[in-house]
Residue frames relative to the residue before (quaternion, step in Angstrom):
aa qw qx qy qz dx dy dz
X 1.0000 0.0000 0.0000 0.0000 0.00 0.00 0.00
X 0.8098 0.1810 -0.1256 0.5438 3.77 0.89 -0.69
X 0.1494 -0.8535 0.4926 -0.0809 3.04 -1.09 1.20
X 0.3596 -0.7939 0.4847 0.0744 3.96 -0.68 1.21
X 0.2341 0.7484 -0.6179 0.0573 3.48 -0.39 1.07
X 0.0903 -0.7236 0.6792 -0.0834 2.71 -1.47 1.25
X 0.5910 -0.5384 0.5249 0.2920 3.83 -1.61 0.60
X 0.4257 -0.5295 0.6058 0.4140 3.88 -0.95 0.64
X 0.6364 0.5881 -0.4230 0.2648 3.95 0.47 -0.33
X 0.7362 0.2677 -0.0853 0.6157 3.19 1.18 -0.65
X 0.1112 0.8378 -0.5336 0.0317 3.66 0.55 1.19
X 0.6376 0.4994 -0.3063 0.5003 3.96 1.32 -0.60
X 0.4683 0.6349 -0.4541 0.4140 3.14 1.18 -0.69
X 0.8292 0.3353 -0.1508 0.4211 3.49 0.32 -2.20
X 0.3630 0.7315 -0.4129 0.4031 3.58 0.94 0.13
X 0.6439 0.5990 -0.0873 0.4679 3.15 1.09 -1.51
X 0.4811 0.4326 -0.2812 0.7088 3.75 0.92 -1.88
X 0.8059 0.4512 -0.3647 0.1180 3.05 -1.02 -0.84
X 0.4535 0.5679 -0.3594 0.5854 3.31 1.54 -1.13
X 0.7849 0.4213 -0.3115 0.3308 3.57 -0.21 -1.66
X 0.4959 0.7092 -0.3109 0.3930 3.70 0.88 -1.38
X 0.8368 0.4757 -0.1431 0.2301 3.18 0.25 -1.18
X 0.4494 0.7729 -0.1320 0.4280 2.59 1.99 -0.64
X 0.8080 0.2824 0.0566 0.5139 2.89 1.16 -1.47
X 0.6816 0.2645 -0.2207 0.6455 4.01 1.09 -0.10
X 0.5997 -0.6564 0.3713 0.2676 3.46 0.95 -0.32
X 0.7659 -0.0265 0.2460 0.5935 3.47 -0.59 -1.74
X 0.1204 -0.8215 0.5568 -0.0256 3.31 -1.13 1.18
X 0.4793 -0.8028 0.3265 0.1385 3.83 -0.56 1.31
X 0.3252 -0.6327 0.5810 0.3955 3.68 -0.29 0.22
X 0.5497 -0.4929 0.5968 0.3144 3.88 -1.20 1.08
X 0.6577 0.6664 -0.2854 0.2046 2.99 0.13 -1.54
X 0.8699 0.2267 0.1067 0.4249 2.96 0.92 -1.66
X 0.3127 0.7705 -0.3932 0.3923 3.15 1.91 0.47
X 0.0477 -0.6594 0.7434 -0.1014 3.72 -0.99 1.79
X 0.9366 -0.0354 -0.0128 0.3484 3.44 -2.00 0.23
X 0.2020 0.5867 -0.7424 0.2528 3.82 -0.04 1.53
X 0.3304 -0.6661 0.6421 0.1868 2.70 -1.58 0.62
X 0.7849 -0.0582 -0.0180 0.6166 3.77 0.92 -0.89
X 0.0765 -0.8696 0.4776 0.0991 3.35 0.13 1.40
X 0.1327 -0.7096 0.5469 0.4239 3.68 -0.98 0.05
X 0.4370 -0.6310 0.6403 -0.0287 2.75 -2.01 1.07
X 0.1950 -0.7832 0.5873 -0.0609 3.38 -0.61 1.46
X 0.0808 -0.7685 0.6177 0.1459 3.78 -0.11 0.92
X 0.2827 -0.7749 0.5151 0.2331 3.92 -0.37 0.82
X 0.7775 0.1372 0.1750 0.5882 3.34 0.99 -1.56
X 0.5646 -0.4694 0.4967 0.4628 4.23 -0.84 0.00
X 0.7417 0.3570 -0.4177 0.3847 3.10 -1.36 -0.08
X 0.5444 0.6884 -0.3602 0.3162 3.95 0.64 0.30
X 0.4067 0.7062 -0.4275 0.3912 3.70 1.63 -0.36
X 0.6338 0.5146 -0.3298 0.4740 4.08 0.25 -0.61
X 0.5328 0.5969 -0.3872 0.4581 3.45 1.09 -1.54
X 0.9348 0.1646 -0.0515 0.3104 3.03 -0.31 -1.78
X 0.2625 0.6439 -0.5146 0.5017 3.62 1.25 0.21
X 0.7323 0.3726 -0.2580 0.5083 4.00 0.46 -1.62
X 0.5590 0.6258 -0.3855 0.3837 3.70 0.64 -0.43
X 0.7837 0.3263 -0.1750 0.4988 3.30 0.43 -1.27
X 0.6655 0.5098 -0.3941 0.3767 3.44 0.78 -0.77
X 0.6540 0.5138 -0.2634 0.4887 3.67 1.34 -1.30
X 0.6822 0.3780 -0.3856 0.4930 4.30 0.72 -0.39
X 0.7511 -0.4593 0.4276 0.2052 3.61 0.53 -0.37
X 0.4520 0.7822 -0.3844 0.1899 3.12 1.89 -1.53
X 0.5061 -0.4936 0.6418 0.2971 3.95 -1.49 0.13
X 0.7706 -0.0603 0.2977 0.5603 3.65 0.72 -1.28
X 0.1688 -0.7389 0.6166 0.2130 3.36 -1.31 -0.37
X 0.2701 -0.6896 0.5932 0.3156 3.33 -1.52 -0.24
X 0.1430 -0.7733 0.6128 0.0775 4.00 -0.50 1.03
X 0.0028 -0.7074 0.7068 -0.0013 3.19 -1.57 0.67
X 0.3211 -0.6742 0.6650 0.0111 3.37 -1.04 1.79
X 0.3080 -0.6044 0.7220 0.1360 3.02 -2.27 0.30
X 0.6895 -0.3689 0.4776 0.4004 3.87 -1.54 0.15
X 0.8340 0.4719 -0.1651 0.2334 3.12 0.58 -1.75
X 0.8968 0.2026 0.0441 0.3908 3.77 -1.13 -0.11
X 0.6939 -0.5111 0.2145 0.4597 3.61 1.70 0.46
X 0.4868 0.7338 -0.4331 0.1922 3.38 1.66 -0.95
X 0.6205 0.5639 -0.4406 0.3206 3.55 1.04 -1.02
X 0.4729 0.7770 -0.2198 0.3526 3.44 1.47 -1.69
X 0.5927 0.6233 -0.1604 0.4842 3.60 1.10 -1.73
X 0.6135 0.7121 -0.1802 0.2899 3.19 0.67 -1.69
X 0.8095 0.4143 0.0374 0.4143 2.89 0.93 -1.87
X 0.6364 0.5547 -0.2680 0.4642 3.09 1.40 -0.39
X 0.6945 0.5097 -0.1886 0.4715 3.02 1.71 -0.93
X 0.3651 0.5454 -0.4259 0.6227 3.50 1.78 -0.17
X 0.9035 0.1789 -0.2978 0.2510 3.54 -0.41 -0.89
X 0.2011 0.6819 -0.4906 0.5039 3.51 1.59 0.38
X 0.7799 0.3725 -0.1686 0.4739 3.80 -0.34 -2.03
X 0.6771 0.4521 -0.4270 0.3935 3.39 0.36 -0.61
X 0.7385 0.4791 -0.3376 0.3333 3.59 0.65 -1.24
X 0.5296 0.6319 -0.3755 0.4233 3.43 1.77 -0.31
X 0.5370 -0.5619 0.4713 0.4169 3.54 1.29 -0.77
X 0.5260 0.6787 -0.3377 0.3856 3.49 1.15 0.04
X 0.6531 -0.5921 0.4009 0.2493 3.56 -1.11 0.75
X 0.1639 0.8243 -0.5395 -0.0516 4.12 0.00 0.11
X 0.1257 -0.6069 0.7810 0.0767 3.63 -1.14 0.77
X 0.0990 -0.7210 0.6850 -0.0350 3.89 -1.33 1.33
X 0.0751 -0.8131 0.5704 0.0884 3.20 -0.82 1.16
X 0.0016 0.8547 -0.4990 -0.1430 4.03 -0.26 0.23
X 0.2675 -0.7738 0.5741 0.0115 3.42 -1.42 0.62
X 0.6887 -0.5276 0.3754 0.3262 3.60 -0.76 0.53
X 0.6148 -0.0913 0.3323 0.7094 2.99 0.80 -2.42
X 0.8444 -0.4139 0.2911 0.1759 3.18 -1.41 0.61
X 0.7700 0.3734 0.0053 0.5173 2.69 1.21 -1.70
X 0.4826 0.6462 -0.2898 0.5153 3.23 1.49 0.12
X 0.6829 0.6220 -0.1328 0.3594 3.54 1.16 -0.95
X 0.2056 0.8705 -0.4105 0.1775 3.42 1.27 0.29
X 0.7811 0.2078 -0.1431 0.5712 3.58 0.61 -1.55
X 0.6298 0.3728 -0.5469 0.4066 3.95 0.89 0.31
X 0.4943 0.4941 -0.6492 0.3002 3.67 0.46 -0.17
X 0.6179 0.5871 -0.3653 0.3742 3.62 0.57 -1.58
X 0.7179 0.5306 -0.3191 0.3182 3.42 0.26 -1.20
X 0.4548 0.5369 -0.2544 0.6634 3.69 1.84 -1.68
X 0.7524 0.3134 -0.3977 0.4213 3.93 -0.49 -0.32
X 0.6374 0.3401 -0.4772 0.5003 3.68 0.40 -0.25
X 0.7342 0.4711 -0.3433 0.3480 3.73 0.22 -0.66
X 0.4984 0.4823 -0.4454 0.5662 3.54 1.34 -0.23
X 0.7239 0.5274 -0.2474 0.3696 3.76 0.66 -0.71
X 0.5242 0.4801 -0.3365 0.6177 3.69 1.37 -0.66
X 0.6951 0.4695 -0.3564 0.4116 3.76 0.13 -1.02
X 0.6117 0.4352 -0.4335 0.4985 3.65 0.61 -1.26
X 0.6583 0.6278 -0.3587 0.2096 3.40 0.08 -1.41
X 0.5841 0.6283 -0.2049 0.4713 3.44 1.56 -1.28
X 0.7552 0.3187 -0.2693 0.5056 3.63 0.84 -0.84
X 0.8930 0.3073 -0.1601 0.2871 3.37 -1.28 0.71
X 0.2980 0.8671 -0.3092 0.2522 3.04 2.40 -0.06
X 0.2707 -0.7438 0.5930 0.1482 3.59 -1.03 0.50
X 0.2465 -0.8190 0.5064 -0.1093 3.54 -0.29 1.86
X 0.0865 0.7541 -0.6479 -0.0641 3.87 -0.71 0.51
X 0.1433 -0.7529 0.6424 0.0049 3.71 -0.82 1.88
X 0.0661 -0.7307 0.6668 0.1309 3.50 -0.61 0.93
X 0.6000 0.4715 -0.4226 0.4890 3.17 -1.34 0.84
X 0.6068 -0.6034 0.2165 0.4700 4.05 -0.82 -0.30
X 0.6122 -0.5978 0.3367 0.3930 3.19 -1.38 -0.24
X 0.3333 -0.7755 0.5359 0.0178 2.97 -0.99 1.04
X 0.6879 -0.4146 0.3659 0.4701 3.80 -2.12 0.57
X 0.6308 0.5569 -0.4027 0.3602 3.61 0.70 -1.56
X 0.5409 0.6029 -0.4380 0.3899 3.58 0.43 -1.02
X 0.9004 0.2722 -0.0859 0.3282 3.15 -0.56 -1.62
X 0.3141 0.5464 -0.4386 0.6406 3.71 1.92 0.27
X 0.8569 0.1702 -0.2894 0.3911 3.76 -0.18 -0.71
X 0.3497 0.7505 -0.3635 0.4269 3.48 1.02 0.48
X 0.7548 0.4811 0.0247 0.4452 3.13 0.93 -1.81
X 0.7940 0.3827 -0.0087 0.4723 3.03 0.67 -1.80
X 0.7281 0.2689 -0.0390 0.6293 3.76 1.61 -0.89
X 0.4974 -0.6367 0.5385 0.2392 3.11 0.80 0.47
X 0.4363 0.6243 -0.5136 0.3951 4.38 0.92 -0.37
X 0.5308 -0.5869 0.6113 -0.0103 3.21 -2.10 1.54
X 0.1803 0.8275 -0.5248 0.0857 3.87 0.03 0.97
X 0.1948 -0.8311 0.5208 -0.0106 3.17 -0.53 1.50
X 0.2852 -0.7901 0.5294 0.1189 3.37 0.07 1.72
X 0.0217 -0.7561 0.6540 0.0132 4.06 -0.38 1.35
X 0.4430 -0.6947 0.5332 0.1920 4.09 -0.70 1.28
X 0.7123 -0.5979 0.3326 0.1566 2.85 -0.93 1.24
X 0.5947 0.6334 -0.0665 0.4906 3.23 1.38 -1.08
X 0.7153 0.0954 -0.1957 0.6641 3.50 0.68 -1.22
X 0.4679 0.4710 -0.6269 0.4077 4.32 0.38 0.89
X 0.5245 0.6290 -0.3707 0.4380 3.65 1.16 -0.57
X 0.7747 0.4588 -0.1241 0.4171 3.27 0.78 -1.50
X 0.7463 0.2432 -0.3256 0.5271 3.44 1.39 0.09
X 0.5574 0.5161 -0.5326 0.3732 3.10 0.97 0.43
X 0.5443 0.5674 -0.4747 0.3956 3.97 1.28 -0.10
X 0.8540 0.3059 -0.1098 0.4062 3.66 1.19 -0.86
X 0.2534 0.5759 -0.6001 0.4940 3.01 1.54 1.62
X 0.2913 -0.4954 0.7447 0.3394 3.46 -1.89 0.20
X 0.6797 -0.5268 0.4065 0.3087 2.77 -1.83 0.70
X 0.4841 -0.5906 0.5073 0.3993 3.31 -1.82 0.46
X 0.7781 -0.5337 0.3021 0.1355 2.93 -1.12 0.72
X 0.5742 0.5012 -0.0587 0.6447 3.42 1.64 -1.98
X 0.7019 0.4848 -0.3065 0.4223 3.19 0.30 -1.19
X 0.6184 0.5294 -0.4026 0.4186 3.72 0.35 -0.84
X 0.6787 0.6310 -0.2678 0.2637 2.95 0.85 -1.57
X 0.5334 0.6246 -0.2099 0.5304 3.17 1.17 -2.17
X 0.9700 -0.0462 0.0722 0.2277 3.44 -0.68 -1.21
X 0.5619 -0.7662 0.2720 0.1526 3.16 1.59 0.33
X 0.5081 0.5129 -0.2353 0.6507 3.61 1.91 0.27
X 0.1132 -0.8140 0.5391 0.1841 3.68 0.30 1.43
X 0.3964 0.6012 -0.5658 0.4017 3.97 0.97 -0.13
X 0.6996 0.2334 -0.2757 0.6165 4.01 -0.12 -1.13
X 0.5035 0.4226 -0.6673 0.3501 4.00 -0.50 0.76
X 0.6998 0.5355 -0.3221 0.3461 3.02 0.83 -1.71
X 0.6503 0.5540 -0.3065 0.4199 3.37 0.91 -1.25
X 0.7244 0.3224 -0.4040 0.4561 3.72 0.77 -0.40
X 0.6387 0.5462 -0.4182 0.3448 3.53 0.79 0.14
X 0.5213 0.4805 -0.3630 0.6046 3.39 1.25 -0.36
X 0.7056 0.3744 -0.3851 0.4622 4.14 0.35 -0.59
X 0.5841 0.5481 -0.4389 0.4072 3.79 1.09 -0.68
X 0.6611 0.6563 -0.2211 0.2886 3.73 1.33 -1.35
X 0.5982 0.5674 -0.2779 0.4929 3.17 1.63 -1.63
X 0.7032 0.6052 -0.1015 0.3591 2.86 0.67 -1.33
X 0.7660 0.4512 -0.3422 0.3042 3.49 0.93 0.24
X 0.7034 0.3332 -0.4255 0.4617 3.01 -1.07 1.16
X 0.8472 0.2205 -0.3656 0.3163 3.74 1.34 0.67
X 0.6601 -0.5365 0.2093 0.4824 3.14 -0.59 0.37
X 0.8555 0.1833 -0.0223 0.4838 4.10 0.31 0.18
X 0.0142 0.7434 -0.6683 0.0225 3.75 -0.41 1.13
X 0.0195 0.7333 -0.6795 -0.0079 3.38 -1.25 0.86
X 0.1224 -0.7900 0.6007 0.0041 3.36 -1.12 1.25
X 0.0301 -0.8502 0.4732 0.2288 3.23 -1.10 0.75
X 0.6434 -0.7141 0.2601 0.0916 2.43 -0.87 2.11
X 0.7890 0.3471 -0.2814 0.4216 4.18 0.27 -0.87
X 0.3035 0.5299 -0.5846 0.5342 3.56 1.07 0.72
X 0.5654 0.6270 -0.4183 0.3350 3.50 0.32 -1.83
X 0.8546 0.4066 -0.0068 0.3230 2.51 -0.60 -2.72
X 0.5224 0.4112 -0.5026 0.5526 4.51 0.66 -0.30
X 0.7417 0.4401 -0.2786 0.4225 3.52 0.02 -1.46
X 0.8796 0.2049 -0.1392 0.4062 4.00 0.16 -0.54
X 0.5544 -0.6612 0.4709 0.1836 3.61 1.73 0.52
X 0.6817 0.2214 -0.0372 0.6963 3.95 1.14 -0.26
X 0.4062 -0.6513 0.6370 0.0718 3.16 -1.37 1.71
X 0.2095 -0.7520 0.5383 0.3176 3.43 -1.82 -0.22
X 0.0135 0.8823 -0.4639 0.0782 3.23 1.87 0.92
X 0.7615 0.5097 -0.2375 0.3225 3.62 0.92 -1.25
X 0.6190 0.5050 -0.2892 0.5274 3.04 1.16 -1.10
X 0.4906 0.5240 -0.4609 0.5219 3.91 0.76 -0.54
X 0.6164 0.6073 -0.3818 0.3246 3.84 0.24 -1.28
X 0.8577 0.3789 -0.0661 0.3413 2.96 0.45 -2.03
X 0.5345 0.5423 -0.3565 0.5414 3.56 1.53 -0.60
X 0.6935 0.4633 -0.3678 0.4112 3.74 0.29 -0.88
X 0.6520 0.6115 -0.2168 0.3922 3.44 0.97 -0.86
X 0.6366 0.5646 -0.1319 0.5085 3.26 1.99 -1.26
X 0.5599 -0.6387 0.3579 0.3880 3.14 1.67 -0.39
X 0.5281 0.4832 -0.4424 0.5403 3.59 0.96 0.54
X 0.3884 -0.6859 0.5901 0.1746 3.40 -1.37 0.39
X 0.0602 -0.8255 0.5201 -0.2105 3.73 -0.80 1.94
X 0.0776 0.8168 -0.5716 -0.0046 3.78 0.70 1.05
X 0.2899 -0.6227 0.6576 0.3096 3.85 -1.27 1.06
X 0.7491 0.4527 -0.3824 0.2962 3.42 -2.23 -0.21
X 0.4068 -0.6802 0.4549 0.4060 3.40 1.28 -0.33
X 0.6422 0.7080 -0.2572 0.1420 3.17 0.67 0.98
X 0.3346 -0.8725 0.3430 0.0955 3.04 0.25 1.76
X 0.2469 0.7417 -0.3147 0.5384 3.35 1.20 0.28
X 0.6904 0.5158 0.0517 0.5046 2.74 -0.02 -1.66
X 0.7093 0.4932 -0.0620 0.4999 3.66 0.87 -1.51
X 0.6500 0.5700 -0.2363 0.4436 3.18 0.84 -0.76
X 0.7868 0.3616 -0.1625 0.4731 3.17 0.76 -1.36
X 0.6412 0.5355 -0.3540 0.4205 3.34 1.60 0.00
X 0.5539 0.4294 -0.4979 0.5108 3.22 1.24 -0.36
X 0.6286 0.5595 -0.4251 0.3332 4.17 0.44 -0.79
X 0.5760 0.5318 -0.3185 0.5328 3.71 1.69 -0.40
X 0.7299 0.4675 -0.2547 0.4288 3.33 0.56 -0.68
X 0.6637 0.5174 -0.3372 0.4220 3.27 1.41 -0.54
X 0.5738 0.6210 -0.2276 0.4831 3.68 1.72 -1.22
X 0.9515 0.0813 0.0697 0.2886 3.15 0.82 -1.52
X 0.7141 -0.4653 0.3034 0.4261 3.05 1.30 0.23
X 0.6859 0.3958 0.0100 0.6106 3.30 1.01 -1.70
X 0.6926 -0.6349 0.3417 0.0223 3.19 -1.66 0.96
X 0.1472 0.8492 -0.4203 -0.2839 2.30 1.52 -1.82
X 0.2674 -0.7727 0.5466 0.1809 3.94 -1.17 -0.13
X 0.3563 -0.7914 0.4417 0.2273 3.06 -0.89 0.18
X 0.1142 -0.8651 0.4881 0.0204 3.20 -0.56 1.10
X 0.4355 -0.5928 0.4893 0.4685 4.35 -1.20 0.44
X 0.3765 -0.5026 0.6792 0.3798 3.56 -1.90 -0.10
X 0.2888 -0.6856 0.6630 0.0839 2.93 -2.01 1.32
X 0.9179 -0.0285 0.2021 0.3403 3.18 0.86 -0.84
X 0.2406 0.8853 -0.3899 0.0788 3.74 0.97 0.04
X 0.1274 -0.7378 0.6592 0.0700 3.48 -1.60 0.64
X 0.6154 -0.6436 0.2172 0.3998 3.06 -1.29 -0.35
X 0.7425 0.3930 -0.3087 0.4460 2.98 1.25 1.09
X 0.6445 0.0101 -0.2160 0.7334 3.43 1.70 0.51
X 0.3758 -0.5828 0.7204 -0.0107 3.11 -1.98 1.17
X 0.0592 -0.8334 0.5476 -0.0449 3.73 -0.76 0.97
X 0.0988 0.9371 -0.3346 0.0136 3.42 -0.45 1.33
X 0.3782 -0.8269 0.4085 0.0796 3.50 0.00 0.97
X 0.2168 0.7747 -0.5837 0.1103 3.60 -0.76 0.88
X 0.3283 -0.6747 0.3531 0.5589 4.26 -0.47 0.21
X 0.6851 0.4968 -0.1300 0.5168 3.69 1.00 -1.07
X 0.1227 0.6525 -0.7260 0.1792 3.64 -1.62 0.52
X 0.5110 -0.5975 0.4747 0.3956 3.45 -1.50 1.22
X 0.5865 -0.5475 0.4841 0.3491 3.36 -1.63 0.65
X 0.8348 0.1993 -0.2897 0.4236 3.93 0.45 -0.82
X 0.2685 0.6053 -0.6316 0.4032 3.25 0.65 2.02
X 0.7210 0.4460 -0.1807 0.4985 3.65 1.60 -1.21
X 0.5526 -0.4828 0.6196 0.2787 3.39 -1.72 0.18
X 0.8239 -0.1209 0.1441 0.5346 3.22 0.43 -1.50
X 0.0623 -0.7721 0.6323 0.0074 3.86 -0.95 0.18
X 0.0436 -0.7870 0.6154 -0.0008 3.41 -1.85 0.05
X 0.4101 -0.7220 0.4632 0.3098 3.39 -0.63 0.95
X 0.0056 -0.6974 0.7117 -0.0844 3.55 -1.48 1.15
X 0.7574 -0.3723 0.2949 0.4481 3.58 -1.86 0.42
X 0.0814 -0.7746 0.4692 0.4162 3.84 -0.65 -0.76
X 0.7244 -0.6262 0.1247 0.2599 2.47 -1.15 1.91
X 0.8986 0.0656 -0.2160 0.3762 4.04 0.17 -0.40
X 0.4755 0.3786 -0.5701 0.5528 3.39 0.92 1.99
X 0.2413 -0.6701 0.6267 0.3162 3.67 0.83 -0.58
X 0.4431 0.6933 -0.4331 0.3680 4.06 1.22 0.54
X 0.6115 -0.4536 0.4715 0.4450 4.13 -0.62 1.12
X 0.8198 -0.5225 -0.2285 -0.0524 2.40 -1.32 1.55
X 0.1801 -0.7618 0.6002 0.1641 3.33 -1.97 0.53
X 0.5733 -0.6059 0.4940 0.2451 3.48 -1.03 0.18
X 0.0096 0.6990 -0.7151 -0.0055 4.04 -0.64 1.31
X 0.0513 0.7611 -0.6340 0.1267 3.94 -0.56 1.05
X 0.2797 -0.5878 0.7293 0.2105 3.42 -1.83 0.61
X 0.5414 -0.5129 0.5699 0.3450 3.56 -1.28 0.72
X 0.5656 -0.6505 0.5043 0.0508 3.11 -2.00 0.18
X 0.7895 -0.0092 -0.0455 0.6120 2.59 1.17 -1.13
X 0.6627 -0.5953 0.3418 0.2994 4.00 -0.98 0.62
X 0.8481 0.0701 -0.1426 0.5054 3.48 1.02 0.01
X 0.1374 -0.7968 0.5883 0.0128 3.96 -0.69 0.88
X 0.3600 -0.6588 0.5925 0.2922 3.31 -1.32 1.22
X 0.1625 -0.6852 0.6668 0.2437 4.28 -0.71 0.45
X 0.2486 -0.7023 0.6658 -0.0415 3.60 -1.38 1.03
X 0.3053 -0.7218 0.6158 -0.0813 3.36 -0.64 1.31
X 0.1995 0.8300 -0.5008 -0.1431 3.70 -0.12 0.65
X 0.2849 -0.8609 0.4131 0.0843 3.89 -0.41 1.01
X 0.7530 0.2955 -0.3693 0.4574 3.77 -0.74 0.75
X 0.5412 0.4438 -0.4484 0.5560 3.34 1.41 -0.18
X 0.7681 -0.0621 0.3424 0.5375 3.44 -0.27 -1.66
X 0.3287 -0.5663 0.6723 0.3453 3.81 -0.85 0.22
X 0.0636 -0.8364 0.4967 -0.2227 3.59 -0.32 1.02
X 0.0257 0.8320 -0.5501 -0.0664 3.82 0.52 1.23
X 0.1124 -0.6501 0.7298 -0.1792 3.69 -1.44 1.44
X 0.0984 -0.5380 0.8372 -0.0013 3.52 -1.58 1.47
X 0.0318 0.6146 -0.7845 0.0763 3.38 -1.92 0.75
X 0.6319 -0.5036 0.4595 0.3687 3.89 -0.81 1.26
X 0.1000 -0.7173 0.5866 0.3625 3.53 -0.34 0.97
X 0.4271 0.7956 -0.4019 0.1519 4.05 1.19 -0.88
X 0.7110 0.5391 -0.0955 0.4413 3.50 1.52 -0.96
X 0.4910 0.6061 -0.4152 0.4681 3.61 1.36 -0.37
C-alpha cells in the first residue's frame, strides 16, 4: 500500500526519509513490483519522482492515490506534478504536505489511514437482507462492491435457529434480539458490511433489531438499518478513518447554530449511557434512549448514492 520514491541523486538523503517514514506507515513496497492497489499511498522523498508514480498508478489499476510531499529537495514540487498528471487522467488525489520530513509524523499516519478508508471503499463485500435495491447496483458499478441480496424470509429462518448471542442476552436480557444478533453476526461473516432492511423485519415480526444493530456496531462489525448502504458506505469510510462506526441518524430541525438529530438505535461505544424504550413510530420492543459521549461529531452527507445523514466523533479523525 505505501510506497518511497526517491531520485538516484539524493540516495543519503532518502535513506534518511525512509528510516523516519517507516515509523509512521510502516511496511514499504518495491515500485517496481507494485500489482492490484486500489488507493496506494505515495511518498514523494525527493523531485524527480512524477513518472515513477504516474507508472505506478497507471500499471496497478489504482482509482486514485494519496501523495505526501516534503519542504525538502523538490519532493513537495514532485507532488504536484503528480496531482496534476492523476487528475488529468480523471483520477481521485488526496495531497498531504510537510515542512521537513522529519516534521511529518502525525501526517504520514493520518495519509496512511486515508489511503486505507478509500481502498477499503473499492471492491467491498456487502450483505443486503431484504430486496434489491438502486443503491446496490450503484455500488456494484461505480465500486466495483459484491452485494449479496439474502431474502428476508430465509434471514427469518435463521434467525429462529440461531442460539442466542451470548453479549446480547447479557446487555439486554430479551433472548429474541440475541437470536437476532446471532443470525446478523452469521450473515455477516466474512464481509465487510451487512445492511438490513429493518421495517419489513419489524411489521412482519412485531420486534425491532435496533439492539442487536447497537451491540454489533459497538463490537466492531459494521450493521446499517433501512437497507442502507449509503448509509454503509460512509460507515465503513468511518470505521476505516476512525475507529468508530459512527450511525446514522434523520434531520429534525437545524439553524444556524444547532442541528438536531433523531434516530431509535446508535452504536453503544458512541454513548455514555442509554436505556431500552418502545420505538418511537411502532410503539413495538425495542428502541434505544442514549446520551452521546463525546461533545462534538463530524456529520457526513453521502451524495450520488443516497443523501444519507451519519455523525462519527469528529475528535478521533
Amino acid at each position: 500500500m505505501a510506497y518511497l520514491l526517491s531520485s538516484s541523486l539524493h540516495e543519503e538523503f532518502a535513506k534518511r526519509v525512509e528510516k523516519y517514514v517507516r515509523q509512521y506507515v510502516g511496511e514499504l513496497r518495491d515500485p517496481a513490483a507494485a500489482s492490484g492497489e486500489k488507493f496506494p499511498l505515495i511518498i514523494h522523498a525527493t523531485g524527480g519522482t512524477t513518472t515513477t508514480a504516474v507508472e505506478l498508478v497507471s500499471r496497478t489499476g489504482a482509482r486514485g492515490a494519496v501523495l505526501v510531499g516534503f519542504g525538502e529537495h523538490n519532493s513537495f514540487a514532485s507532488l504536484l506534478h503528480t496531482k496534476a498528471e492523476l487528475e488529468a487522467m480523471g483520477l481521485p488525489v488526496a495531497a498531504f504536505h510537510c515542512p521537513s520530513y522529519k516534521e511529518c509524523g502525525d501526517v504520514l499516519a493520518r495519509a496512511k489511514k486515508v489511503a486505507e478508508a478509500a481502498s477499503a471503499l473499492v471492491g467491498a463485500r456487502a450483505v443486503l437482507i431484504g430486496n434489491e435495491t438502486p443503491q446496490a447496483k450503484i455500488l456494484r458499478e461505480r465500486f466495483g462492491w459484491s452485494v449479496e441480496v439474502v431474502p428476508l424470509d430465509r434471514f427469518e429462518e435463521l434467525v429462529d435457529s440461531s442460539p442466542p448471542d451470548g453479549g446480547a442476552v447479557e446487555a439486554f436480557g430479551d433472548v429474541q434480539i440475541a437470536k437476532i444478533a446471532a443470525a446478523l453476526r452469521e450473515i455477516g461473516r466474512g464481509a465487510d458490511l451487512v445492511a438490513i432492511q429493518c421495517f419489513p423485519f419489524l411489521m412482519k415480526r412485531r420486534l425491532t433489531p435496533c439492539l442487536a444493530l447497537a451491540l454489533l456496531n459497538s463490537r466492531g462489525g459494521l450493521v446499517a438499518c433501512e437497507g442502507d448502504l449509503a448509509s454503509g458506505f460512509a460507515m465503513l469510510m468511518s470505521k476505516r478513518l476512525t475507529g468508530y462506526s459512527g450511525w446514522i441518524a434523520n434531520v429534525v430541525r437545524g439553524s444556524s447554530r444547532e442541528v438536531v438529530f433523531a434516530h431509535c438505535t446508535i452504536s453503544l461505544d458512541m454513548v455514555k449511557s442509554w436505556r431500552v424504550m418502545p420505538h418511537f413510530e411502532s410503539g413495538y420492543p425495542h428502541g434505544l434512549s442514549r446520551e452521546l459521549r463525546e461533545a462534538v461529531y463530524t456529520v457526513v452527507s453521502v451524495l450520488r448514492l443516497h443523501i444519507a445523514e451519519f455523525w462519527a466523533p469528529a475528535a478521533v479523525v
